[in-house]
ROSE-4610 file (N, C-alpha, C; in Angstrom, 1 decimal, always signed):
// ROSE-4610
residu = [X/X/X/X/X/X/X/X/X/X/X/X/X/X/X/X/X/X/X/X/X/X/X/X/X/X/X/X/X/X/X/X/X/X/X/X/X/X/X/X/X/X/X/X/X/X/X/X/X/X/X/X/X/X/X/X/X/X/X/X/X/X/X/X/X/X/X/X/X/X/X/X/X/X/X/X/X/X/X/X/X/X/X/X/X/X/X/X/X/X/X/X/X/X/X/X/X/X/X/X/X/X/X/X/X/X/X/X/X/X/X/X/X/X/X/X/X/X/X/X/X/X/X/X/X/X/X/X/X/X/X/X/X/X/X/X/X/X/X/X/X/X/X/X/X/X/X/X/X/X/X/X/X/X/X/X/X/X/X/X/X/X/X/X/X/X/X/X/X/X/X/X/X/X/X/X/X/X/X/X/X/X/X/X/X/X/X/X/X/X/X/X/X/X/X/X/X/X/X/X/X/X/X/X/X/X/X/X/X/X/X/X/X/X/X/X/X/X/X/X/X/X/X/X/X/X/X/X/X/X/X/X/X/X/X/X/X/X/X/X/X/X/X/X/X/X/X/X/X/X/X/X/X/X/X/X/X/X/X/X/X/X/X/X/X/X/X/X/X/X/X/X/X/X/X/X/X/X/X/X/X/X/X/X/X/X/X/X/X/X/X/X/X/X/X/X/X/X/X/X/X/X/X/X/X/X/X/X/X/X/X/X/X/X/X/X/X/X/X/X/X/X/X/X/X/X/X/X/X/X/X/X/X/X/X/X/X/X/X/X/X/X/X/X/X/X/X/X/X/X/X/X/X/X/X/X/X/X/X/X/X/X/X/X/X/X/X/X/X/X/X/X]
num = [1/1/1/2/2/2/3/3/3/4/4/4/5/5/5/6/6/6/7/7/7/8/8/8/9/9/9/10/10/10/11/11/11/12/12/12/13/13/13/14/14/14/15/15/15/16/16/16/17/17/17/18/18/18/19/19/19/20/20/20/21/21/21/22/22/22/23/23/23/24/24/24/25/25/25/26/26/26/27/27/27/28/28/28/29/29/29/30/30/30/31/31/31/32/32/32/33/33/33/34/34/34/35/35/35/36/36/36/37/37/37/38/38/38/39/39/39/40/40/40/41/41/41/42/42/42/43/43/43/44/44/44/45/45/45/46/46/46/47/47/47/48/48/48/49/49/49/50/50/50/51/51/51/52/52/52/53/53/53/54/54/54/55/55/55/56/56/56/57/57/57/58/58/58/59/59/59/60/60/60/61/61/61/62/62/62/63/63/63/64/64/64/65/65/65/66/66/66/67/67/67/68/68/68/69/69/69/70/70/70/71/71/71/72/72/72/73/73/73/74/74/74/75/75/75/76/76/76/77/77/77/78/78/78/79/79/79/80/80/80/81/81/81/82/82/82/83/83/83/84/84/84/85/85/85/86/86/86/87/87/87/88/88/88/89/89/89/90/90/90/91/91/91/92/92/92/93/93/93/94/94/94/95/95/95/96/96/96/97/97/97/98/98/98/99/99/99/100/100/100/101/101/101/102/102/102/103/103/103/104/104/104/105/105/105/106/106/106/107/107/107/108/108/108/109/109/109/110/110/110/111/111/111/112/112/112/113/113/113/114/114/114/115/115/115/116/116/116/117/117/117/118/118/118/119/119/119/120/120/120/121/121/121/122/122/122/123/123/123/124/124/124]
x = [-19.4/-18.4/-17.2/-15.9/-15.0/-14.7/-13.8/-13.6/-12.0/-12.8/-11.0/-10.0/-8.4/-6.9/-7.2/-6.6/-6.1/-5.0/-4.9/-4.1/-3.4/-2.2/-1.6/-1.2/-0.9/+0.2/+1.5/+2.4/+3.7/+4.6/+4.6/+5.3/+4.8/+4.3/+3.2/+3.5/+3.9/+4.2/+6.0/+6.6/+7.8/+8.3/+7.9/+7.8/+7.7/+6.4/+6.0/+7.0/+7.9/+8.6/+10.3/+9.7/+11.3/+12.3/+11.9/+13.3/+13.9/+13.1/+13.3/+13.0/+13.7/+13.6/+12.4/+11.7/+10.7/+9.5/+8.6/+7.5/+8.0/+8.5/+8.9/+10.1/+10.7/+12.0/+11.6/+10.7/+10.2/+9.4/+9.1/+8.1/+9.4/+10.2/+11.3/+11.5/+12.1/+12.9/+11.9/+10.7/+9.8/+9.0/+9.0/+9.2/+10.5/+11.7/+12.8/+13.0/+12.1/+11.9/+12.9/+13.2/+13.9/+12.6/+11.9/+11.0/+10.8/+10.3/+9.6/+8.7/+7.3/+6.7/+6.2/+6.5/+6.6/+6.9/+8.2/+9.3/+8.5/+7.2/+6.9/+7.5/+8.2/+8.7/+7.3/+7.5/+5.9/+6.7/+6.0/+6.0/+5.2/+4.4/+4.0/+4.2/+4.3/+4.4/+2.9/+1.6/+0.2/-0.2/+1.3/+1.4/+0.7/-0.5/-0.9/-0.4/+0.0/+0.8/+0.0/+0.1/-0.7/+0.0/-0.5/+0.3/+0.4/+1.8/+2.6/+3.1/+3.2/+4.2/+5.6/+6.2/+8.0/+8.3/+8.8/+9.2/+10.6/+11.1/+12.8/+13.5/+14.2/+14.8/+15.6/+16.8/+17.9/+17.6/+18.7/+19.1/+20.5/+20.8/+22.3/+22.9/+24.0/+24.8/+24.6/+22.6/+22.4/+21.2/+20.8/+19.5/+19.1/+17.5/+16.4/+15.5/+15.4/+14.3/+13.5/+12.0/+11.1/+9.8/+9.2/+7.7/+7.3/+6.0/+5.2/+4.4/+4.0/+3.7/+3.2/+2.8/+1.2/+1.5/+0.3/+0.2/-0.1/+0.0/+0.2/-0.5/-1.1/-2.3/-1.0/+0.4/+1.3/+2.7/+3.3/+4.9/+5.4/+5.6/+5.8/+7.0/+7.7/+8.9/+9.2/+10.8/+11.7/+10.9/+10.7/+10.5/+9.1/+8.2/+7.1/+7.5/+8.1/+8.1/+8.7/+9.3/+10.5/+9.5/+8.1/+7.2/+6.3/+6.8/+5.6/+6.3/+7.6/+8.0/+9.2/+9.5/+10.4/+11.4/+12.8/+13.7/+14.2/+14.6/+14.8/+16.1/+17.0/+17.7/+19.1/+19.4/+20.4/+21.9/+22.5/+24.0/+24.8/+25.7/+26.4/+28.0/+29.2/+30.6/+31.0/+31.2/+31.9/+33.4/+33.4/+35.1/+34.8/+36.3/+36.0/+36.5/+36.0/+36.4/+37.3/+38.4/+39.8/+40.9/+41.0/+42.1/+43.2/+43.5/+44.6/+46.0/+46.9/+48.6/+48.8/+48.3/+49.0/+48.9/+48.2/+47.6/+48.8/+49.4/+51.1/+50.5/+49.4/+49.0/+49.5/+49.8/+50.2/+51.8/+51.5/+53.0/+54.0/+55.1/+56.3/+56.9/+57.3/+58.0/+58.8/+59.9/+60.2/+59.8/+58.7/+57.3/+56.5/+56.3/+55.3/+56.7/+58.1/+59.1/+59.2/+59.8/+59.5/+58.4/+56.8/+56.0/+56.0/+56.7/+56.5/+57.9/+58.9/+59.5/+59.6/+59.0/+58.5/+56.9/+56.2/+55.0/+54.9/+54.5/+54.7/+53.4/+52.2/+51.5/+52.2/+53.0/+53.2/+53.8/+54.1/+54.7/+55.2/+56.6/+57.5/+58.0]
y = [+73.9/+73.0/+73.2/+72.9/+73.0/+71.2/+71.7/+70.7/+69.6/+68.6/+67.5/+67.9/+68.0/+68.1/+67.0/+67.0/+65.5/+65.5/+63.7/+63.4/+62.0/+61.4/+59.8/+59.5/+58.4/+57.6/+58.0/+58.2/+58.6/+57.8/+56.7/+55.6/+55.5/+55.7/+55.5/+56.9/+58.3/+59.5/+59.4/+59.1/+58.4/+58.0/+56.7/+56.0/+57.1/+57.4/+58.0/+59.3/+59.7/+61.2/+60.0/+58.8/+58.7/+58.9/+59.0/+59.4/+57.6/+56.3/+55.1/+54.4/+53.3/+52.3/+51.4/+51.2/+50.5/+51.1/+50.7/+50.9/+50.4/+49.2/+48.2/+48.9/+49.6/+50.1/+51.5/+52.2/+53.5/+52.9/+51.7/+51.4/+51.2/+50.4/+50.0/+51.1/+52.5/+53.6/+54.0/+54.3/+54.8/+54.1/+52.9/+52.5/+52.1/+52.5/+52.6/+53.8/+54.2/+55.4/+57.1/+56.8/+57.4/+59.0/+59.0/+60.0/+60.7/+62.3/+63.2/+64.2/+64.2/+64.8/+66.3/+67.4/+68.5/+68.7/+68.3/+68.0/+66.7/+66.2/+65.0/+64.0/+62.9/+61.9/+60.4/+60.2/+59.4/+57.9/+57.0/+55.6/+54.8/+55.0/+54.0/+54.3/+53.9/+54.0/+54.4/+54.2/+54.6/+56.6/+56.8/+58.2/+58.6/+59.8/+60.4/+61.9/+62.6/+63.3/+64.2/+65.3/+66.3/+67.3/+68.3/+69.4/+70.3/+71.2/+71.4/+71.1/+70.1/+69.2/+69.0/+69.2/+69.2/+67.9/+66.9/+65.7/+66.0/+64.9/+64.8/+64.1/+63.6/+62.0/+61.5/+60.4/+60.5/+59.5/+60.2/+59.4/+59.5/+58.0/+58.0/+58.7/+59.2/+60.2/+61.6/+61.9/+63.4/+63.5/+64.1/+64.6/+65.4/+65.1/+65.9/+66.3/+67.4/+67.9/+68.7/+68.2/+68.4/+68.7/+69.7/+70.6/+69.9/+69.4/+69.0/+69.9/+69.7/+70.2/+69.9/+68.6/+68.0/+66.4/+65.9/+64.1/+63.6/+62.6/+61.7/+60.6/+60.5/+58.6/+57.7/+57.9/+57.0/+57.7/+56.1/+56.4/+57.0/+58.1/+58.4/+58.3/+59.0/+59.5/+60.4/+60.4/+61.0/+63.1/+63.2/+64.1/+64.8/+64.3/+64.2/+63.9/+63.2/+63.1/+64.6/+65.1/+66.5/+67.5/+66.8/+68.1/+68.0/+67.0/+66.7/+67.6/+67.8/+68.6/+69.7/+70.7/+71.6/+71.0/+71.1/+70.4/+72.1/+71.6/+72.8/+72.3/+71.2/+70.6/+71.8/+72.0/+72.8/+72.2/+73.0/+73.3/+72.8/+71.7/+71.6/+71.5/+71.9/+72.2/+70.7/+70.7/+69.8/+69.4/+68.5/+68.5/+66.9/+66.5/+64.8/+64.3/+62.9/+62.3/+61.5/+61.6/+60.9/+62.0/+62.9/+63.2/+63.0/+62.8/+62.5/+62.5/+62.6/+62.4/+63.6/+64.9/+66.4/+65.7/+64.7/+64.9/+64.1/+63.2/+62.6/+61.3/+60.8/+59.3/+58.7/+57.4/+56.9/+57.2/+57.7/+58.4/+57.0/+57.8/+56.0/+56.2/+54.6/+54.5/+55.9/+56.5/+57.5/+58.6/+59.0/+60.0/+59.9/+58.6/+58.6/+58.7/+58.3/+58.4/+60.0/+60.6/+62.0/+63.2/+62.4/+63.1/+63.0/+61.3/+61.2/+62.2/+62.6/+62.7/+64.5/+65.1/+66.7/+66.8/+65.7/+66.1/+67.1/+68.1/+69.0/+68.7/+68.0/+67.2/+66.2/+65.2/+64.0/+64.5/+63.5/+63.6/+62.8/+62.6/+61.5/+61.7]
z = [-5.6/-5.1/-6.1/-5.7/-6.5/-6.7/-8.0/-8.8/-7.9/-8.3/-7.5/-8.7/-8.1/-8.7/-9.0/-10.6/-11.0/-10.5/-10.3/-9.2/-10.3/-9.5/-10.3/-9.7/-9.3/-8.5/-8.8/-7.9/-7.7/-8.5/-8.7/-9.3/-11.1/-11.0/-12.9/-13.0/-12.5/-13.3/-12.9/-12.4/-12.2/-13.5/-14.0/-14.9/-16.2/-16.3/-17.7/-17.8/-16.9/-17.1/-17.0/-17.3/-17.9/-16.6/-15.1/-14.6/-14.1/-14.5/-14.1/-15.1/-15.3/-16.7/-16.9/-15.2/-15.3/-14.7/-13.7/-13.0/-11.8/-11.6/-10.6/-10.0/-10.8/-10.3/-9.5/-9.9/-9.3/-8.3/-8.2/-6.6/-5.7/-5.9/-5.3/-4.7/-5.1/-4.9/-3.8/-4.3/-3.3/-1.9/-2.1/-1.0/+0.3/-0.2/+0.3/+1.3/+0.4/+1.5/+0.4/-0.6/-1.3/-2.0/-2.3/-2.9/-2.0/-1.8/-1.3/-1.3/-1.9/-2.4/-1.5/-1.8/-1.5/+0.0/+0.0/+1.5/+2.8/+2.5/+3.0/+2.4/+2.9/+2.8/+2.4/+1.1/+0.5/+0.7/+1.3/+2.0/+1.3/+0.1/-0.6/-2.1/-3.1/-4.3/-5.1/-4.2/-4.7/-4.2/-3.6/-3.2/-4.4/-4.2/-5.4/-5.4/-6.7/-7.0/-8.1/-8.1/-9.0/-9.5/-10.4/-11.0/-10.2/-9.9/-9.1/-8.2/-7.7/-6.8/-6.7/-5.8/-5.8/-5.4/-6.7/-5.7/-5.7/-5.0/-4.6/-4.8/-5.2/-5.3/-5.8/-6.1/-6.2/-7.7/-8.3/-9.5/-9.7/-9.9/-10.2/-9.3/-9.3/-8.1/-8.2/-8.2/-8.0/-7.1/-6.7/-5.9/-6.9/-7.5/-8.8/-7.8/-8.3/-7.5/-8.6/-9.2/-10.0/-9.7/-10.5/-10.5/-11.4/-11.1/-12.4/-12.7/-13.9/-15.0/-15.8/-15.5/-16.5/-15.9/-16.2/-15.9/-17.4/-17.6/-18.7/-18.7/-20.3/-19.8/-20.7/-21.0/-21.2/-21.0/-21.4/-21.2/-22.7/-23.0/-24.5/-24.5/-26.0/-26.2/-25.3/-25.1/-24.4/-24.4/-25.6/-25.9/-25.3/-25.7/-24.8/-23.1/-22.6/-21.6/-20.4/-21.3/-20.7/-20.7/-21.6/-21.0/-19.8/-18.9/-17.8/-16.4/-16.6/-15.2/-15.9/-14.2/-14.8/-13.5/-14.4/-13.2/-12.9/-11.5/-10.6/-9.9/-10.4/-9.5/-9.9/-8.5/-8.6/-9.4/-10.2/-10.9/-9.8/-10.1/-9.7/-10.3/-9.5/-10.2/-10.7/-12.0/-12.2/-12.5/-10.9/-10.3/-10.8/-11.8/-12.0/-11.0/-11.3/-9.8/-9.2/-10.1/-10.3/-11.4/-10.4/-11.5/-12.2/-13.2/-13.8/-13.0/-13.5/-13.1/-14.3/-14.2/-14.7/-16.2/-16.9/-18.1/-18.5/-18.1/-18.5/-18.5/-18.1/-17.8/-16.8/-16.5/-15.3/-14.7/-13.7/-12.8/-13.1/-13.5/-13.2/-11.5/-11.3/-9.9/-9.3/-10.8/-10.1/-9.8/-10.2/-10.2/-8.6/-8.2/-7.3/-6.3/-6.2/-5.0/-4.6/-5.7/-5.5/-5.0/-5.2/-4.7/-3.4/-2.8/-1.3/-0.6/-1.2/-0.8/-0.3/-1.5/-1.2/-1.1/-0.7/-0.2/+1.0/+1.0/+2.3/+3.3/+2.9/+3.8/+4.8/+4.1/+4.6/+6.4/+7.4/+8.2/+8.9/+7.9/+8.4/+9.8]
């Protein structure tokens, strides 16, 4: 017979890899319907999850998409924790998201008249 994959709940390896502040907060997300464990969409937070598994999921304003790479019997340091998966989340360009006024700080009244006035978009 072959041996069972160790397996963990989706939410408790969540937690111990650090990508959620709490346990409660990674059930939240996953029952929201937010996680995806190897492109199936996981509907309970007792989802069980094993080594090499692609979950998906959003943090903050990114989409992570991570391979695990070991399971854990705690929540360690940061450092310990960066060894439980390999992130695969793609590079993305970083365009900020308010650009400045050309590095001069806030446009004056006669700054913002003149833009409307040779804006070659506008269409008076």
């Amino acid at each position: 017979m072959h041996e069972a994959r160790a397996r963990m709940r989706a939410d408790k390896w969540l937690w111990h890899a650090r990508f959620f502040k709490t346990r409660g907060a990674a059930a939240k997300a996953i029952t929201a319907g937010h996680l995806r464990v190897n492109g199936a969409k996981a509907s309970k937070p007792a989802q069980a999850v094993g080594i090499g598994d692609v979950l998906t999921f959003p943090q903050a304003r990114r989409i992570r998409v991570v391979k695990l790479t070991a399971l854990s019997e705690r929540r360690g340091p940061a450092s310990e924790a960066q060894t439980l998966f390999d992130d695969m989340t793609p590079e993305e360009n970083a365009v900020p998201r308010t650009p400045r006024y050309e590095g001069k700080g806030r446009p004056t009244g006669k700054d913002r008249r003149n833009a409307r006035l040779y804006d070659p978009t506008r269409l008076d």
